[in-house]
C-alpha positions in Angstrom: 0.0 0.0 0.0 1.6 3.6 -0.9 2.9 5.7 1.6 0.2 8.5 3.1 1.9 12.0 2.5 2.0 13.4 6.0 1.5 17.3 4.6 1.3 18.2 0.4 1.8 21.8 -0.3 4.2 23.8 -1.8 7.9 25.2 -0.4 7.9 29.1 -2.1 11.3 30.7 -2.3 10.9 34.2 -3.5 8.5 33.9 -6.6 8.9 30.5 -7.6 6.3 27.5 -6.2 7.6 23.7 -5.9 4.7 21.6 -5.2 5.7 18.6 -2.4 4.6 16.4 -0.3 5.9 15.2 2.8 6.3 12.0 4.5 7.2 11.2 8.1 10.8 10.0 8.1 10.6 7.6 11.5 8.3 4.9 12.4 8.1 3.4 16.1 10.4 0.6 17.0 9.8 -2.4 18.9 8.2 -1.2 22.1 6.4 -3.5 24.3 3.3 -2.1 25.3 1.1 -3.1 28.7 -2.3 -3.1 29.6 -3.9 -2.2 32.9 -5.8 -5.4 34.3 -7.8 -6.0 37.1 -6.1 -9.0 38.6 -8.6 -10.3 40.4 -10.5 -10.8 37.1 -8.0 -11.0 34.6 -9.9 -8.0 32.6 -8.9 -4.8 31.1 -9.5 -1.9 33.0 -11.3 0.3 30.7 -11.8 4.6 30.9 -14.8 6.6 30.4 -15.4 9.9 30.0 -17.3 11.4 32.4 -19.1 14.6 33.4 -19.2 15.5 37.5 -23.3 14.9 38.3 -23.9 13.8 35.5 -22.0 10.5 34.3 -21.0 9.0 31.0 -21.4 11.4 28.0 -21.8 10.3 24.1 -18.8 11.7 22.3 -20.9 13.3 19.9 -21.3 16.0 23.0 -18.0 17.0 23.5 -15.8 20.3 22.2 -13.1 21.3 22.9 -13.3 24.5 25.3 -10.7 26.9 26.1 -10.5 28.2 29.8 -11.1 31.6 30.5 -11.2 31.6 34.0 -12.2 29.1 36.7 -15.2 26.7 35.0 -15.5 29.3 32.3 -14.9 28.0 28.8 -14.9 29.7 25.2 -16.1 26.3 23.1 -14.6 25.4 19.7 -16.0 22.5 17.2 -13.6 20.6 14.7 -14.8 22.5 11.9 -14.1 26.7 13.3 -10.8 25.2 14.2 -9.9 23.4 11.1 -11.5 27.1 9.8 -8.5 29.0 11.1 -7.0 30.8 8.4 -2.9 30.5 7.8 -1.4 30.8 5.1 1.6 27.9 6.0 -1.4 25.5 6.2 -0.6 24.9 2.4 2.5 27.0 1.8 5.9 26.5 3.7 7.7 30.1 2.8 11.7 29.6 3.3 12.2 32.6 5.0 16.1 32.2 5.9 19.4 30.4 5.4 21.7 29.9 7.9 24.4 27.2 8.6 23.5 23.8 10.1 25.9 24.4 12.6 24.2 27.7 13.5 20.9 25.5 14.9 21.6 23.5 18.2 21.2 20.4 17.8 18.8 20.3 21.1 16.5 22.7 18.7 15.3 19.6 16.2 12.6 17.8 16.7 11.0 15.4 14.4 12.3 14.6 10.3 10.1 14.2 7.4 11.1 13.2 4.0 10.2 15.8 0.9 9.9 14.3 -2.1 8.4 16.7 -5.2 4.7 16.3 -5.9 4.7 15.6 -9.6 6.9 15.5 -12.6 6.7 19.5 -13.2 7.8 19.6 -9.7 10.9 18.5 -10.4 13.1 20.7 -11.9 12.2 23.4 -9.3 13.0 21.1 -6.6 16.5 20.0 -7.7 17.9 23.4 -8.1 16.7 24.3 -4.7 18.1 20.8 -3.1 21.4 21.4 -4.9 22.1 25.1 -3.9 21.3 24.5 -0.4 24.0 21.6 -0.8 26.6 24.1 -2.3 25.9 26.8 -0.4 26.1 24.1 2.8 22.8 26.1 4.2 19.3 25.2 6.0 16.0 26.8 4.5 14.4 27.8 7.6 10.3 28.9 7.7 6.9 28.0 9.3 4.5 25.6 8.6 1.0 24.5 10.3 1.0 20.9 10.9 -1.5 18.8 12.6 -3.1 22.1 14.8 0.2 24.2 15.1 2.7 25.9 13.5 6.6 25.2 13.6 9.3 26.4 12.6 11.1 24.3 10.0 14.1 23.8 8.4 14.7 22.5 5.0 17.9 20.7 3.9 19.1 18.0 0.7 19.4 14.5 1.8 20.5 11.9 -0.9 18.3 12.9 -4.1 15.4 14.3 -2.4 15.8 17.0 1.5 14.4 16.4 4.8 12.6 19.2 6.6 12.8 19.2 10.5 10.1 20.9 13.2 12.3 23.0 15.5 11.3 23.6 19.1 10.4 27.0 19.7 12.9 29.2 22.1 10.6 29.3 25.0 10.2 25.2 25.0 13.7 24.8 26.0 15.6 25.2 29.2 18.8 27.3 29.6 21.7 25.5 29.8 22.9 27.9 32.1 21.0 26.9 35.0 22.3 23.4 34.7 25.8 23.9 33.9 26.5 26.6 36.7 28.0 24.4 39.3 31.0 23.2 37.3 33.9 24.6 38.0 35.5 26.6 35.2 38.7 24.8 35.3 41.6 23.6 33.0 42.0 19.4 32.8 45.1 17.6 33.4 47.1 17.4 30.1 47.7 13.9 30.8 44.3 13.2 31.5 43.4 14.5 28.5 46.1 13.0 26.1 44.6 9.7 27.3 41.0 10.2 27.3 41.4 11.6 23.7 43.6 8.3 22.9 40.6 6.2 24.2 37.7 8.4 22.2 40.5 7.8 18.7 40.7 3.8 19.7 36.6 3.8 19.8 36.1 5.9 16.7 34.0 4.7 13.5 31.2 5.4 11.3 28.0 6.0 12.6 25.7 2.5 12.0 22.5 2.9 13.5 21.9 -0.5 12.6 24.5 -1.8 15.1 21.9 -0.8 18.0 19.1 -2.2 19.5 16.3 -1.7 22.5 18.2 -4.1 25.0 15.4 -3.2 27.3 12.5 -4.2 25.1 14.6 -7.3 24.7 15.3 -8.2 28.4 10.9 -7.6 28.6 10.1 -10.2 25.9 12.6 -12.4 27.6 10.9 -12.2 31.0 7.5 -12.6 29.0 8.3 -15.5 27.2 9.5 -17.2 31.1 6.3 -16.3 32.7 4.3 -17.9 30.2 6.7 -21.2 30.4 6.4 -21.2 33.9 3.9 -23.5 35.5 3.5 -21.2 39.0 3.1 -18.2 37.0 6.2 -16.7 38.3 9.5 -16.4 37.7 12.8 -16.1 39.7 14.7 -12.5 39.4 18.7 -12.3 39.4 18.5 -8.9 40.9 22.3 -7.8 41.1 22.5 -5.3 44.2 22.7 -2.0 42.9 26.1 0.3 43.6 27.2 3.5 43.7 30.3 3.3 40.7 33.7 3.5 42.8 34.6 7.2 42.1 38.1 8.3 42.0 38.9 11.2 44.5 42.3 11.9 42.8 44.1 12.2 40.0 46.1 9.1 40.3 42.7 7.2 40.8 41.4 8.7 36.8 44.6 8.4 35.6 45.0 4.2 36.4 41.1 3.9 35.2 41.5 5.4 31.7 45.1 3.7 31.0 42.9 0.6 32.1 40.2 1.1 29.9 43.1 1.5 26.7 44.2 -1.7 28.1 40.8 -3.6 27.5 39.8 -5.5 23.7 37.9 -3.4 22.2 34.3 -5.1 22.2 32.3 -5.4 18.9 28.9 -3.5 18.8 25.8 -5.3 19.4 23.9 -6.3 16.3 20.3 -5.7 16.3 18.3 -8.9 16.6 16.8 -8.0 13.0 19.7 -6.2 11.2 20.8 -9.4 9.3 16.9 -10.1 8.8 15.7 -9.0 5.0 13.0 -6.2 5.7 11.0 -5.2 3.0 11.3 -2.0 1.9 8.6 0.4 2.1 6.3 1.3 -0.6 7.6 4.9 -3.0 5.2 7.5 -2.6 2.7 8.1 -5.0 3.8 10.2 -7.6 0.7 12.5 -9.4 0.6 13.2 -13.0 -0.2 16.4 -14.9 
């Protein structure tokens, strides 16, 4: 089955109009999911919604309200908010360039792949992926997805560009306040000419296929024991938590990182799938003129 476009539109730069269409870039992994049951049953716990005096409602008769003070709403339907009037609802203007550098990283927030929406589309579309490639810029703009507007940034990736939703200023902490207890000081050359060594012997390219949920994995493991067991329950090797020995010294660092350049080098964990075929998802539609 084709891919559902996430958003179609069109990016404007200036006076020219590329028609797209976006798709989400990440799917969700392997999580294991749990239900609330009533044990005494074996049931699922279930949730109503309900109104104080008066009980259960029928979804048909609830809107969404907006508080504006105590138990005083202003109420909104689906269709006066779908109403709202923006013009990035259709129309992501690149407002910007800056460097990628120039964005911290802590700013990103979710990918999506842009792909042009047609044939005509693609002339336009190239140009712009390959001068933001030689230029080594982000587009940056707004766009209304999904009942708000983000700020976005553009970029190439491979043949086609992957926009980003940023994270507005005000939804992320100040460093500052974190960071202020540590001391401003110089590190031990030493130190460092061996912590550096054991970053180089670690070094390699990036494979994020080499990782996998090791939690998710120890939870199906502990799933698949309760149902083999006959009692129901299972026996847990709970290792006694510690506090890691900390080194109150120099010498104390020093012997742990010539250690750790001491020790093989272990290979990264392979995911459980990785050598598995997957099939490969479907291209996205593609419209005609």
């Amino acid at each position: 089955m084709p891919a559902r476009a996430y958003w179609q539109g069109q990016i404007r730069l200036a006076l020219v109009s590329i028609p797209v269409e976006i798709y989400s870039a990440t799917k969700s992994g392997a999580a294991i999911s749990f239900r609330q049951i009533h044990e005494p049953s074996g049931k699922r716990i279930h949730y109503e919604k309900v109104v104080d005096g008066i009980g259960p409602v029928d979804p048909d008769e609830i809107m969404k309200g907006f508080e504006i003070a105590k138990g005083d709403y202003v109420l909104l339907d689906e269709e006066e908010i779908a109403g709202v009037k923006l013009e990035s609802k259709r129309t992501l203007e690149l407002t910007q360039f800056v460097d990628l550098a120039d964005v911290d990283a802590i700013y990103y927030d979710r990918p999506y792949y842009v792909v042009p929406a047609d044939d005509l589309a693609d002339e336009a579309f190239i140009v712009l992926r390959e001068a933001l490639r030689r230029a080594k810029k982000v587009g940056l703009g707004q766009l209304a997805l999904r009942g708000r507007e983000y700020v976005v940034a553009l970029k190439p990736c491979g043949r086609g560009m992957v926009l980003e939703t940023l994270r507005y200023a005000d939804e992320v902490n100040k460093a500052a306040g974190y960071f202020r207890d540590i001391p401003d000081a110089k590190p031990d050359e030493d130190l460092l000419d061996l912590a550096t060594t054991l970053i180089e012997k670690k070094s390699g390219k990036f494979d994020a296929s080499e990782f996998h949920d090791r939690y998710v994995d120890a939870l199906r493991e502990l799933i698949d024991r309760k149902l083999k067991s006959k009692t129901g329950k299972v026996s847990l090797d709970l290792e006694e938590e510690r506090d890691p020995a900390r080194g109150s010294n120099v010498i104390d660092l020093m012997a742990a990182l010539k250690k750790s350049l001491d020790r093989p080098a272990a290979p990264a964990a392979k995911s459980a799938t990785s050598a598995a075929k997957t099939k490969k998802p479907a291209a996205p539609r593609r419209k005609r003129a």
